[in-house]
N, C-alpha and C positions, 0 to 999 in steps of 0.2 A: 732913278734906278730902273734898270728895264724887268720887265714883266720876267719871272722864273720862267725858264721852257720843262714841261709835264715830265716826268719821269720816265727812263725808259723799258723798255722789257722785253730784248733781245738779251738774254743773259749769256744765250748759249751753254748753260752747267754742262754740259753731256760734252764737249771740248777743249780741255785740257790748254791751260797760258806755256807758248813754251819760252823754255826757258834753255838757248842751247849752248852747251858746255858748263853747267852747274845745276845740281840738282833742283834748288829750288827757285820758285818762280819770281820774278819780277829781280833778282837778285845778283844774275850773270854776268851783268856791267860795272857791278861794283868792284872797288880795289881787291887786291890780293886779302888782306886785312883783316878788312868787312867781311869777305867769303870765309875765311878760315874760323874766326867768331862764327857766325853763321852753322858753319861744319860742326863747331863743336855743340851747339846748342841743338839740331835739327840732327837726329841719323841718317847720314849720307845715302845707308843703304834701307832705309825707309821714306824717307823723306819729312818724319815727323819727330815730335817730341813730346815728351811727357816731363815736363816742368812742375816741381814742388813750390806752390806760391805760398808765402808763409812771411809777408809783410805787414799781415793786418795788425802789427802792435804800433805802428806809425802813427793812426788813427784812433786806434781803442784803446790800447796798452796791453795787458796779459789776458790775450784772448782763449778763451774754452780750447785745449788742447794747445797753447805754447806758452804756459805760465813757466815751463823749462824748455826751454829750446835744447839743453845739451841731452836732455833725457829724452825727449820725444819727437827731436826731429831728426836731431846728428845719425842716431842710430837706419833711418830711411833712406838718408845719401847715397847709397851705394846702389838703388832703385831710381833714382832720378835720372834724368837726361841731364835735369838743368836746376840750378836752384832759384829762387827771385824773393830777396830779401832788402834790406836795409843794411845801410854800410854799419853803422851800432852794433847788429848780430854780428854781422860776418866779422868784424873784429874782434870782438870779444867774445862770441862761441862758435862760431866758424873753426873749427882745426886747419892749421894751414898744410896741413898735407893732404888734404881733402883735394881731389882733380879732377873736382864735376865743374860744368860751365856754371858761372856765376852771374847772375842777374841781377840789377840794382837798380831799388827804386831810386827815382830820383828828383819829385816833387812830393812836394808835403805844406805845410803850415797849415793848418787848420785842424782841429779833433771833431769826433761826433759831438761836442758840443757846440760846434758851430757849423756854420754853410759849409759843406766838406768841398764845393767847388772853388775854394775862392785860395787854391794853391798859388804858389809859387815853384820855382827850381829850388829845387834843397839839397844840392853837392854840384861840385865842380868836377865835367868831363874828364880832368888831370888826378882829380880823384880815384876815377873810377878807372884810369889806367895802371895808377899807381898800385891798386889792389887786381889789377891780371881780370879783368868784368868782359861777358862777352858781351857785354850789352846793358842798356838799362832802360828799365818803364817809366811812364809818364802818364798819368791823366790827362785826358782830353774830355770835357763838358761840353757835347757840343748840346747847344739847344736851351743854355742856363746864361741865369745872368753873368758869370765871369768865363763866356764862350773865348771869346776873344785874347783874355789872357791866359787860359789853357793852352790855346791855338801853338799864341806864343810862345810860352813853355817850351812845347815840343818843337817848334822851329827851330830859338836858340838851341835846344840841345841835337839837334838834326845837322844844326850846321859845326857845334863845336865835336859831336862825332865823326863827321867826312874828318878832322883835322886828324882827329887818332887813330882813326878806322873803328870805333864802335858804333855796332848798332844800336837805337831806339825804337824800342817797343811804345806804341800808341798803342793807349789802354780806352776803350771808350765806358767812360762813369756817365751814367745814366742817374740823374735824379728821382728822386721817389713821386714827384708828381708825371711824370714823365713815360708815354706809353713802353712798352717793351716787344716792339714787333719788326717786323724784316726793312721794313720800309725804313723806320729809323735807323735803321741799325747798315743799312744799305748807306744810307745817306751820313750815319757817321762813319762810317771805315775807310768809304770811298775820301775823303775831307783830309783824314787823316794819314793817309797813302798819298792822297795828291800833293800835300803838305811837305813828303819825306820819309815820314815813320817807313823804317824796314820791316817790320811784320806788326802786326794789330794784332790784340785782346781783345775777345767781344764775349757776349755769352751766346747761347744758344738759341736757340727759337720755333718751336716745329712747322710752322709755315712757312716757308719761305730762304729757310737757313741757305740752300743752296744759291740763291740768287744772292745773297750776301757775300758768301768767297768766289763766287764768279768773277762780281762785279768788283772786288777789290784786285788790285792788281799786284799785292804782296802778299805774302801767307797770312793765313789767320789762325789764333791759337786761341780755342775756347775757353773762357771762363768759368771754372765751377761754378761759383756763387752758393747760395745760403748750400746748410747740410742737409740732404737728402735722404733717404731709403737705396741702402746698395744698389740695387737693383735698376733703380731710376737715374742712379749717378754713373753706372756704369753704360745704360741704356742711350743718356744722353750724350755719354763722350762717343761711343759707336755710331750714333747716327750722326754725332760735328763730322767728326772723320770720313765716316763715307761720304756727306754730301759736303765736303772739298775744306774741311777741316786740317791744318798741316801741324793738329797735336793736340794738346790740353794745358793750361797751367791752372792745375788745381790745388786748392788749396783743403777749408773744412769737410771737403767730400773723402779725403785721405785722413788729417791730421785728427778730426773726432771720431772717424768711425772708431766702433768696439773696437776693429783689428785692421790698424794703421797699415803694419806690413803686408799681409792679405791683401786687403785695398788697391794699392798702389802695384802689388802686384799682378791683379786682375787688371786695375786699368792700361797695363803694359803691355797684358795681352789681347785689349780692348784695341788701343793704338796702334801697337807696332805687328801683330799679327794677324789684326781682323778678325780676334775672334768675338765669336758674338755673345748678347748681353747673357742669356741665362746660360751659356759653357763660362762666361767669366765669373759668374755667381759660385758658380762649383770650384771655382778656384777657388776665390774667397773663402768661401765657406768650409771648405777641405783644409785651407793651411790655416785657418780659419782653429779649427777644429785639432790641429796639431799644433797649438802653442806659437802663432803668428799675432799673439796681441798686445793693445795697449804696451810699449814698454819690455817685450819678447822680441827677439828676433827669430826669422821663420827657419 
């Protein structure tokens, strides 16, 4: 095997990938299809998204804020961009007259009681046309014992999407012995871009984030991860998005806080208006403050 060559560091972040005749990047040679999924997932006239992820009952079962999905999420839908669930929900509390883009996971087998890396595919691409999906995610492990067959995972569904035109979101799962910094997180995106995946999940990082969506050459959509402090969750979607961020798929930073709708509402105006962390606080806090909670609509 030949010797790795060093990593690079010409990122150029201040340079913008173009993309011409479609708003988003790395995306403009794709079919009709693909673009139009795409369109609906991403605001055309933003170029981002603010995605509700609310899959974690795959792996946990009735997670802290969706032991009812029809109480506590359905009511949010009309604030999302995107939603990113499991086929389970969306069939059976999903309302089908609901016309937000829909996101499907689409590997699974393992619980927190076991290696959560050591997935499989867990629904068929024909599936996920049959239920109208713009798309579906995938774990990718890069850097763990079952690399390899994550890889695979998302290849198989990379190439059974080009058949339908959906896209695949490359999620990059980070094990817990496993550092959390640009350099990985460089090196998983880019893996999983080279591979196929139409836009990546990653999480955040404050060194470095920007040389992370530089160097991928499809959009990247932050991951909340654990529950936060408003303030902190709202602070970190602001600065993914500035430094080349093309959205959020959050999940407990909306679905626990006190005031779900508030929430989700400030990080819209976090997203798609630029506004900044402590004006979005005041959002929060203001609809907050008029009956925006738990189980209220604003």
């Amino acid at each position: 095997m030949p010797e790795a060559d060093k990593e690079g560091h010409r990122y150029h972040a201040d340079t913008p990938q173009a993309a011409p005749g479609f708003f988003l990047k790395g995306s403009h040679q794709l079919d009709w299809g693909m673009k139009n999924r795409l369109a609906r997932t991403f605001n055309p006239q933003t170029g981002r998204t603010v995605m509700l992820a609310i899959d974690h009952g795959y792996i946990q079962g009735p997670t802290t804020g969706l032991e009812r999905i029809d109480l506590n999420i359905v009511p949010l839908l009309p604030q999302c961009d995107a939603l990113f669930c499991t086929r389970g929900i969306l069939r059976s509390v999903i309302p089908a007259d609901c016309t937000k883009a829909i996101c499907l996971r689409a590997s699974g087998g393992a619980s927190i009681l076991k290696d959560l890396s050591n997935e499989q595919i867990a629904m068929d691409m024909e599936d996920a046309a049959r239920l109208n999906a713009v798309g579906v995610g995938v774990q990718v492990y890069i850097g763990s014992d079952f690399e390899t067959q994550t890889v695979h995972n998302m290849t198989r569904l990379v190439d059974a999407g080009l058949r339908y035109g959906i896209p695949v979101m490359g999620i990059t799962a980070v094990g817990k012995e496993m550092k959390r910094d640009a350099q990985y997180f460089r090196l998983a995106c880019r893996i999983i871009a080279e591979l196929g995946a139409h836009y990546v999940k990653t999480y955040y990082v404050e060194d470095g984030f920007e040389t992370v969506t530089a160097s991928c050459p499809v959009p990247i959509v932050m991951a909340g991860g654990k529950k936060v402090p408003e303030l902190e969750a709202l602070t970190m979607a602001y600065n993914a998005v500035q430094q080349g961020a093309a959205g959020v798929d959050m999940g407990r930073n909306i679905f626990q806080s006190e005031a779900p709708h508030a929430m989700i509402a400030a990080i819209n105006a976090v997203v798609h208006k630029n506004v900044k962390p402590k004006e979005a606080l005041d959002i929060f806090q203001s609809l907050k403050s008029k009956g925006a909670a738990r189980g209220v609509a604003a």
